[in-house]
C-alpha positions as CSV (number, residue, x, y, z in Angstrom):
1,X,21.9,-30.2,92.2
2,X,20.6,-28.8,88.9
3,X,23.2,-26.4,87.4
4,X,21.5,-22.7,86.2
5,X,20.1,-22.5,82.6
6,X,22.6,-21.0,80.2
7,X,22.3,-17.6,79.7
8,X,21.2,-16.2,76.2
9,X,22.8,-14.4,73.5
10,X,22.5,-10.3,73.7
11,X,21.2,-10.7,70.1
12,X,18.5,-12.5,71.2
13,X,17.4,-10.8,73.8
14,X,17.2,-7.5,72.3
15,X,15.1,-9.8,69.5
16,X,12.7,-10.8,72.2
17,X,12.2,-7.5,73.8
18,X,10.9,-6.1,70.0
19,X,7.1,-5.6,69.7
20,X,5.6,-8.5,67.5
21,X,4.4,-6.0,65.2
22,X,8.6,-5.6,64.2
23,X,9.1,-9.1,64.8
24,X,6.1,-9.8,61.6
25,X,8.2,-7.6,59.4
26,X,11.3,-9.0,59.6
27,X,9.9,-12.3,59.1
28,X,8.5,-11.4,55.8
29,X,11.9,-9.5,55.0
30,X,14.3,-12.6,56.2
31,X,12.3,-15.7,54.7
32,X,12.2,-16.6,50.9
33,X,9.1,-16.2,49.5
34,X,7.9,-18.6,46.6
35,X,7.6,-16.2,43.4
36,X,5.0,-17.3,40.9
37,X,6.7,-20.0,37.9
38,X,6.4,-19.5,34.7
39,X,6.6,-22.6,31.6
40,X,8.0,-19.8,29.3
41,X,11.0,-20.0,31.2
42,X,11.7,-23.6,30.1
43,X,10.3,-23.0,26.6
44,X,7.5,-24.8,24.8
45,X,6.4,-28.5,26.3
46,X,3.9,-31.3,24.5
47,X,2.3,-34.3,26.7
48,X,0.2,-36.8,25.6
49,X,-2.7,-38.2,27.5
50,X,-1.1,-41.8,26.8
51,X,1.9,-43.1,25.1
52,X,0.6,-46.1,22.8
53,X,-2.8,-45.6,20.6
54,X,-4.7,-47.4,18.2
55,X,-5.0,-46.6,14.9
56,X,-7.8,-43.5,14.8
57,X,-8.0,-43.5,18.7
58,X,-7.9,-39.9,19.9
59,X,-5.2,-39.0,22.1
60,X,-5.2,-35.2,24.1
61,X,-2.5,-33.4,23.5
62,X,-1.9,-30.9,26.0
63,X,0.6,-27.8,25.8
64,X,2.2,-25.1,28.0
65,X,4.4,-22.2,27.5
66,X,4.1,-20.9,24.0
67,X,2.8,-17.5,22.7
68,X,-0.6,-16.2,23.8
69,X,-2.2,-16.2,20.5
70,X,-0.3,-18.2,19.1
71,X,-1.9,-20.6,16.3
72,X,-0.9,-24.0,16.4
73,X,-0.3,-27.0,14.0
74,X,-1.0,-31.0,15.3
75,X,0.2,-33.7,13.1
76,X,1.4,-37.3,13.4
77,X,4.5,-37.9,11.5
78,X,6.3,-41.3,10.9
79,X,10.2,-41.8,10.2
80,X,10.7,-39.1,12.8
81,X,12.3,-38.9,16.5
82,X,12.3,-35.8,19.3
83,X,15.9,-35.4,18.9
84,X,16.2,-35.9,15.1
85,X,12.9,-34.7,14.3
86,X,10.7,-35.0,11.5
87,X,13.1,-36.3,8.6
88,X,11.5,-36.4,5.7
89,X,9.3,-33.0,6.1
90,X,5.7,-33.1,6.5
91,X,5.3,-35.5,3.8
92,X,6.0,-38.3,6.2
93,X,2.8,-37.1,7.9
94,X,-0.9,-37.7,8.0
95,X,-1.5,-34.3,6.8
96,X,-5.3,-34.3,5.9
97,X,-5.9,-35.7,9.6
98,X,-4.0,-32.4,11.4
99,X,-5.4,-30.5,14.0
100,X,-5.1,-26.8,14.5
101,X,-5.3,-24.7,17.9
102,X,-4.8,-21.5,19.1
103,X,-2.8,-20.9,22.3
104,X,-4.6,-18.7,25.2
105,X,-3.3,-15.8,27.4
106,X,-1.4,-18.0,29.5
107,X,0.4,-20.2,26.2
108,X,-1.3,-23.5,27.1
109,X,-4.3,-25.4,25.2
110,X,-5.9,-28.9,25.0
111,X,-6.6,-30.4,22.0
112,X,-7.8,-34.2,21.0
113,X,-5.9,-35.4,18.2
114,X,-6.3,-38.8,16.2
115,X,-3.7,-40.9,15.7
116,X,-4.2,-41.5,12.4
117,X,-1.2,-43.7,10.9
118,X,1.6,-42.0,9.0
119,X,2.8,-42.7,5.5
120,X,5.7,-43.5,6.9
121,X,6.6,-46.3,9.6
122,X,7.2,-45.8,13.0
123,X,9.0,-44.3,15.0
124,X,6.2,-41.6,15.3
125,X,5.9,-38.5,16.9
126,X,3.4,-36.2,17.7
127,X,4.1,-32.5,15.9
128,X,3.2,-29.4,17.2
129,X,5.0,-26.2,15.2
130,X,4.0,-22.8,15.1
131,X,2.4,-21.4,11.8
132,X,2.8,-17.9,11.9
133,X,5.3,-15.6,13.6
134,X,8.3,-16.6,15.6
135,X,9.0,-20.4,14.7
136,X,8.9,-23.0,17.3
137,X,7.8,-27.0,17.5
138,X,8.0,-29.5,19.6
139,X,8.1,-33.8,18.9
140,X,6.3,-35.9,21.5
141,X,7.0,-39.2,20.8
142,X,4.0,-41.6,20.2
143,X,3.7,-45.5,19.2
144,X,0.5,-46.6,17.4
145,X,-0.8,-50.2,17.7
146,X,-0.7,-52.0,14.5
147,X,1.6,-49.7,12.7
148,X,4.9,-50.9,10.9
149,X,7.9,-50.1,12.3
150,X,11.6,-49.4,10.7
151,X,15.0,-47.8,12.0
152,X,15.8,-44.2,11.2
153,X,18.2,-43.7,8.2
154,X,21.3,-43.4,9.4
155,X,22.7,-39.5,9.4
156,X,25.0,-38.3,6.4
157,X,26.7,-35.9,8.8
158,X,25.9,-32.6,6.7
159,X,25.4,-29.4,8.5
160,X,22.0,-28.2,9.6
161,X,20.9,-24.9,9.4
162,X,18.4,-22.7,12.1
163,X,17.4,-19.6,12.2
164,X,18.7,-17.9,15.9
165,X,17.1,-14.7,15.6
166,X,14.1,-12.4,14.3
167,X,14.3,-11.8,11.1
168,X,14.3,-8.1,9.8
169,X,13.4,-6.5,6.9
170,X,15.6,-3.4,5.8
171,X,15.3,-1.1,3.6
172,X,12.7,2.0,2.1
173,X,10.7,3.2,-0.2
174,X,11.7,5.9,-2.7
175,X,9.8,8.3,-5.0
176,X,10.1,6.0,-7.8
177,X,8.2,3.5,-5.8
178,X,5.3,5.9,-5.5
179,X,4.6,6.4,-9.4
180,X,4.5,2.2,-10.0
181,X,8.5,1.5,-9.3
182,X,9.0,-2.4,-8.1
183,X,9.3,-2.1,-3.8
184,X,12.5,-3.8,-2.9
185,X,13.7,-5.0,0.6
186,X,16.8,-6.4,2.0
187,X,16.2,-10.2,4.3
188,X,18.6,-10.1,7.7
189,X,18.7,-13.2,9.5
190,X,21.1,-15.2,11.3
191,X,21.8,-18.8,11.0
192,X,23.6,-21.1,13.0
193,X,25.3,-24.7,11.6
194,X,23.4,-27.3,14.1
195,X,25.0,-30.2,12.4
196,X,28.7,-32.0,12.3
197,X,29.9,-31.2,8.6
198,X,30.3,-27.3,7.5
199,X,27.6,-25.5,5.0
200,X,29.5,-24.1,2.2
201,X,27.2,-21.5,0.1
202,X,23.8,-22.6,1.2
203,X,21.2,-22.1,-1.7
204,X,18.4,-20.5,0.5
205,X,14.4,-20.6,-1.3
206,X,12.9,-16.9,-0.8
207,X,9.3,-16.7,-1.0
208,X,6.6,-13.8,-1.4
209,X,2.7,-13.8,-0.9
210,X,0.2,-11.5,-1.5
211,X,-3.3,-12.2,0.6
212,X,-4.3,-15.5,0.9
213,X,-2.1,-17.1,-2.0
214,X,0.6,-19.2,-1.6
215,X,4.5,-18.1,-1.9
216,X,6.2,-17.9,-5.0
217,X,9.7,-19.4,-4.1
218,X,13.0,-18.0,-5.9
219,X,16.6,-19.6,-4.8
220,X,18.7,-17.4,-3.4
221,X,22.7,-18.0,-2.9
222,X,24.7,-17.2,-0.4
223,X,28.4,-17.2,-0.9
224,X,30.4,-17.9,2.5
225,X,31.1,-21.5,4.6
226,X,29.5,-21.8,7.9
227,X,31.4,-24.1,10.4
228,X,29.6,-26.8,12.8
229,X,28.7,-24.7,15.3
230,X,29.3,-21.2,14.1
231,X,26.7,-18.6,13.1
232,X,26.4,-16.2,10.2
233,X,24.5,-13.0,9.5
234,X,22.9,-13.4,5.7
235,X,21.5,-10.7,3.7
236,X,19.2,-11.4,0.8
237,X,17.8,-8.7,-1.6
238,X,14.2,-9.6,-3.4
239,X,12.0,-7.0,-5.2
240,X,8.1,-7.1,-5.7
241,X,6.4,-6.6,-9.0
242,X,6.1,-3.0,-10.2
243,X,2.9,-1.3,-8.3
244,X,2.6,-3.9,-6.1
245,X,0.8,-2.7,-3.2
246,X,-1.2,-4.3,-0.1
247,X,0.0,-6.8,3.0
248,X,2.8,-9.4,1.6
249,X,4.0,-11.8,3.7
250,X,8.2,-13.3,3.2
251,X,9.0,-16.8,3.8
252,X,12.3,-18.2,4.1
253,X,12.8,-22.0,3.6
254,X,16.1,-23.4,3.4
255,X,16.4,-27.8,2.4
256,X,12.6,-27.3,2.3
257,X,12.1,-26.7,5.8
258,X,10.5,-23.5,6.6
259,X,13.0,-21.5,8.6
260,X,11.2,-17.9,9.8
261,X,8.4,-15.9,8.1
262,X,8.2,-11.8,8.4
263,X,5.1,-9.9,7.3
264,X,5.1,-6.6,5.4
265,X,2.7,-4.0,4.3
266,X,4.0,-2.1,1.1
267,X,2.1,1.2,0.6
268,X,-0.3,2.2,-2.2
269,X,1.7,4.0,-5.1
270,X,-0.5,7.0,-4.9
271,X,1.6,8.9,-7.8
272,X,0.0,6.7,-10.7
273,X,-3.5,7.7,-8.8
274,X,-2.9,11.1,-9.2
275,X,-1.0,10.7,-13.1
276,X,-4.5,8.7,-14.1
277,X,-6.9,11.3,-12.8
278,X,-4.8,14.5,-14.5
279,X,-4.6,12.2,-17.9
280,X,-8.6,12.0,-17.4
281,X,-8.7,15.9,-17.1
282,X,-5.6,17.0,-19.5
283,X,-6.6,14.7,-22.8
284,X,-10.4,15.6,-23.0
285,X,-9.2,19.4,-22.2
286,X,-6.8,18.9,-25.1
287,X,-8.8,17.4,-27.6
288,X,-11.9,20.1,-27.2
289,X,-9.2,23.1,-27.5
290,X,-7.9,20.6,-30.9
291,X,-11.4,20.5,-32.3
292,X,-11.9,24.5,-31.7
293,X,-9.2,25.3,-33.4
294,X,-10.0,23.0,-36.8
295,X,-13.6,24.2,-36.8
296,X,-12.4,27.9,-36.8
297,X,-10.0,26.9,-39.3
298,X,-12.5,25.5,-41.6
299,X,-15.3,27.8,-41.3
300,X,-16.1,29.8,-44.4
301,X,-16.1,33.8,-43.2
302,X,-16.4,35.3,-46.2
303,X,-19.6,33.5,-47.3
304,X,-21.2,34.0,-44.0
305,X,-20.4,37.8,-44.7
306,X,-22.1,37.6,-47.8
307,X,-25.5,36.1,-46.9
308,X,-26.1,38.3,-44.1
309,X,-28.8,40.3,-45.3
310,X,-28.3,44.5,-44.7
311,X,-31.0,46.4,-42.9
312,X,-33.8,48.2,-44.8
313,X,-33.6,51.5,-42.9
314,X,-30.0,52.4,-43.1
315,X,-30.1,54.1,-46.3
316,X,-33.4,56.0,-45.4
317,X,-31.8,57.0,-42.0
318,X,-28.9,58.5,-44.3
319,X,-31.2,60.3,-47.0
320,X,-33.1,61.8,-43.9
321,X,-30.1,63.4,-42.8
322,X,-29.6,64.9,-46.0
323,X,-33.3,66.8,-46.6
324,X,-33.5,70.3,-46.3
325,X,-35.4,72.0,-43.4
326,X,-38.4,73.8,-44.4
327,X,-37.7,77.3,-42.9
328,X,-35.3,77.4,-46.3
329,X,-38.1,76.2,-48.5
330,X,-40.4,78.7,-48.2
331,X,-37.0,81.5,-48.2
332,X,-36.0,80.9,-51.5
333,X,-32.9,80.0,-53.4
334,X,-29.7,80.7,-51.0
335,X,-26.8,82.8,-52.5
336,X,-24.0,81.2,-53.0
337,X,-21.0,82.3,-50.7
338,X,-18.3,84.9,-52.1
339,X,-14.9,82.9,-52.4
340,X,-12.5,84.6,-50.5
341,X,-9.9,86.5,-52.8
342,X,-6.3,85.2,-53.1
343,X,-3.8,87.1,-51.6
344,X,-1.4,87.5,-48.9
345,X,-2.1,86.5,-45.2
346,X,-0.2,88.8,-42.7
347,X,3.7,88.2,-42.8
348,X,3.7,87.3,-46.6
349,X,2.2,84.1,-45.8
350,X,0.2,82.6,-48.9
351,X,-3.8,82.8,-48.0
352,X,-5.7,79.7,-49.2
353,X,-9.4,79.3,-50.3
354,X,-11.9,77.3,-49.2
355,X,-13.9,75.0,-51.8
356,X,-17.9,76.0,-51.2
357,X,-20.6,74.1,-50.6
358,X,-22.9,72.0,-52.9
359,X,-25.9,74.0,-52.0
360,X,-29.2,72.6,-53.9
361,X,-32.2,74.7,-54.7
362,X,-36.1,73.2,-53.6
363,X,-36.4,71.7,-57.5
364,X,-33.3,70.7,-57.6
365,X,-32.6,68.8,-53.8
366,X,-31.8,65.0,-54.1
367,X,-34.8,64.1,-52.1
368,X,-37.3,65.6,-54.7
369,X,-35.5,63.3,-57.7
370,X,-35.8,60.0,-55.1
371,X,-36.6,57.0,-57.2
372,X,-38.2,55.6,-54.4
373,X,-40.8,59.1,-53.7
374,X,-44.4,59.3,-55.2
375,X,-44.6,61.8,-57.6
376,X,-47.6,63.5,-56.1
377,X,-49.1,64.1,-52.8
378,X,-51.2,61.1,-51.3
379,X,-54.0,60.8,-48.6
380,X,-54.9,58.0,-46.4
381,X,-56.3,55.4,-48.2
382,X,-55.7,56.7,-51.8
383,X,-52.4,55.5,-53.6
């Protein structure tokens, strides 16, 4: 005889007795879910379409998990392996056969590249570095078909220096920088000693561009030791030329490997504008008010004066003033006036006297004697 079924758990049950609605939820609550994976996580990765290549074949190189945007450099370089990388700089590479690409939104692109064969023997690796902005690269290894091959040097066990962080710029304009005064900026970065000897005062090459042109470098010594394995924050000052203005970009290169780049845009010195266009106003304004005042130095007055010619009827106007009315003429010769006699004034004040007149009889008036009047009377037409 069969024995009865064992009986459940309570938990169970009350499990079973929930509407599947519930039961839907706590499923989705309970069970992992797969979140979406992302290559930036594991930083930048190279493959290559194949391993071996002849020399000139093409061989797709295909990346994932760099910047969106990000613009790309491809170039095969001999002498060089993915944990040592590139040894002797990108002069062991075929440099006039390199491939550029930009990265899209996700950080991934495709690009053909030809394996065209180094200067330098194999070992050879596929190089993919960054070109602007943060630095990154990557060293696929690759073997070409024909192509000599020799060991590696062996390492001299000097330190290595990287650059662990963003680099800053710090520092500010003054006012002197906006009348023409050379911009100057401080370089923060940190480094960190990758190799197995210590770095004792590093000799770091500082470069500035304007545009499109290439750096100028300038060495730049840092005085301190940095340990294998240890890290150091380094501060170099540089200026720019006086009234530079426009986008500059700073490099920063140290055993002529490019370490980090850092763009900045120094501002327009406006001041020396604004000096220019008040010297264009001021001089001419000055030189004008100069000449005015020489020319009415120099100007002969009195001679001026002197040529002037006087009008013609101001001595007639006067002499017309001075002719008697004719009520008098026909009246006859006027009596002179009685001089008042001297004597006292009231309070035994002294009286004076009054001068007369110049009175002038008809014969004897000035204007009957006038050089310039006819001597008799003429009519219209006779003289």
């Amino acid at each position: 005889m069969r024995g009865a079924p064992p009986a459940l758990p309570p938990a169970l049950l009350a499990l079973i007795a929930l509407p599947p609605a519930l039961l839907a939820l706590l499923a989705l609550l309970v069970l992992p879910t797969a979140g979406p994976s992302y290559a930036d996580d594991a930083g930048p990765a190279v493959t290559l379409s194949t391993a071996e290549a002849a020399k000139g074949a093409d061989v797709t190189v295909t990346g994932s998990g760099w910047r969106p945007g990000a613009l790309l450099m491809l170039l095969v370089c001999g002498q060089s392996d993915p944990t040592r990388g590139v040894i002797g700089g990108t002069n062991s590479c075929s440099n006039a056969d390199g491939q550029a690409v930009t990265t899209d939104a996700k950080g991934a692109f495709t690009k053909a590249l030809p394996a065209a064969p180094p200067p330098k023997p194999c070992p050879c690796v596929v190089h993919v570095a960054t070109v602007q902005g943060e630095p990154a690269l990557v060293d696929a290894e690759l073997k070409i078909t024909g192509h000599p091959v020799a060991p590696l040097p062996d390492q001299s066990g000097d330190g290595r220096l990287a650059v662990l962080a963003e680099p800053r710029l710090d520092g500010s304009s003054s006012l002197l920088t906006w009348f023409g005064a050379p911009p100057a900026r401080t370089l923060v970065f940190t480094v960190g000693n990758l190799g197995s000897a210590p770095v004792k005062d590093p000799v770091f090459q500082l470069g500035t561009a304007h545009g499109v042109f290439a750096p100028q470098w300038e060495d730049r010594q840092w005085k301190g030791t940095i340990g294998p394995g240890q890290k150091a924050e380094i501060k170099l000052d540089f200026e720019l030329s006086a009234g530079a203005h426009g986008d500059y970009q700073v490099s920063l290169q140290y055993a002529k490997k490019l370490l980090a780049t850092e763009p900045w845009g120094v501002d327009r010195p406006w001041g020396v504008t604004v000096f220019w266009i008040l010297l264009c106003l001021v001089v001419p304004a000055a030189v004008f008010r100069i000449g005015m005042a020489v020319v009415d130095r120099l100007r002969p007055r009195e001679a001026q004066r002197a040529r002037t010619p006087r009008h013609r009827g101001g001595g007639l106007a006067g002499l017309t003033v001075r002719l008697p009315r004719p009520g008098r003429e026909r009246a006859g010769p006027v009596a002179p006036a009685a001089a008042p006699e001297h004597g006292p004034g009231p309070e035994g004040t002294p009286q004076t006297t009054t001068a007369p007149l110049p009175w002038f009889t008809p014969d004897s008036a000035p204007s009957e004697n006038h050089p310039n009047r006819p001597y008799g009377p003429t009519t219209k037409g006779n003289s």
